[in-house]
C-alpha positions, 0 to 999 in steps of 0.5 A: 500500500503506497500513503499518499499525501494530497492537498485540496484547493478551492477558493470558488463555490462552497469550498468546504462543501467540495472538500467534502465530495472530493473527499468522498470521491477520493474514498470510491476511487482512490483508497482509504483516507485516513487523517485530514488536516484542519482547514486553512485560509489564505490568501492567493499564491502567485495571482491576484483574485478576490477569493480567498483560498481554503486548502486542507491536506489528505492522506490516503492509503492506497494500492494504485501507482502514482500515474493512476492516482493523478488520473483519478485526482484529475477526473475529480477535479472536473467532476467537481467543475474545474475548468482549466483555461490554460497555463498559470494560476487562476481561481479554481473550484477544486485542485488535488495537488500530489504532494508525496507518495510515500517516499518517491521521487519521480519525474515524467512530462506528467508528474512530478513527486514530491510536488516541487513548490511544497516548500515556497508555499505556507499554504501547504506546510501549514497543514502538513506540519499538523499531520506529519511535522517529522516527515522527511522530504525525500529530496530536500532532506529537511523535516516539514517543520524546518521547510517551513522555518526557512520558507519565504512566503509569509502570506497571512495562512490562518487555520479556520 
């Protein structure tokens, strides 16, 4: 079984309302969640939107590989509306970011493990350090506590 780590975005529609399907969809298609963060508000990263961002981390335990997960996290997404409208960041209604699986590092045109902006992102350490502060990024080689002391984002991120 691989433990998946997954971080759920939203800043448009009902956001907690979304977490919860994703979550339920995650359930049916993807394996056993286990822990899920608190909710944390922030503003958002690398764009300008009136929204703010609600963003909540999810382990899952599951027997799928890394390709099968993004695929199911993508449908996900747009059975839950999401619209991409090309590159870059934009307000969205739901994203399902890999951040880790177990401890692989990968590299393909579709994915990338770990995520390779968990650790600019105050967004996402946040909640991470509330389920697994110790965890070691596989390629940084520095726990999520101390990631989150030498990031530079400090954007206002408040638990909700």
């Amino acid at each position: 079984m691989n433990r998946v780590v997954l971080l759920l975005g939203s800043n448009l529609g009902d956001s907690q309302l979304l977490f919860s399907r994703a979550i339920g969809l995650l359930r049916d298609r993807v394996g056993t969640v286990g822990e899920t963060s608190s909710l944390y508000q922030s503003p958002p990263w690398s764009f300008v939107h009136e929204n703010d961002f609600l963003n909540q981390v999810v382990v899952v335990q599951t027997a799928l590989a890394s390709e099968q997960i993004l695929k199911e996290c993508l449908q996900i997404e747009t059975d839950l509306g999401r619209e991409r409208k090309g590159e870059g960041y934009a307000a969205r209604t739901i994203d399902i970011d890999l951040l880790f699986v177990d401890d692989v590092v990968m590299k393909t045109k579709d994915l990338i493990l770990p995520h390779p902006r968990l650790q600019l992102r105050r967004f996402t350490l946040l909640p991470l350090i509330e389920l697994m502060s110790n965890f070691v990024h596989p390629e940084l080689n520095k726990t999520m506590r101390v990631l989150l002391q030498e990031c530079e984002d400090h954007s206002e991120v408040r638990k909700i």
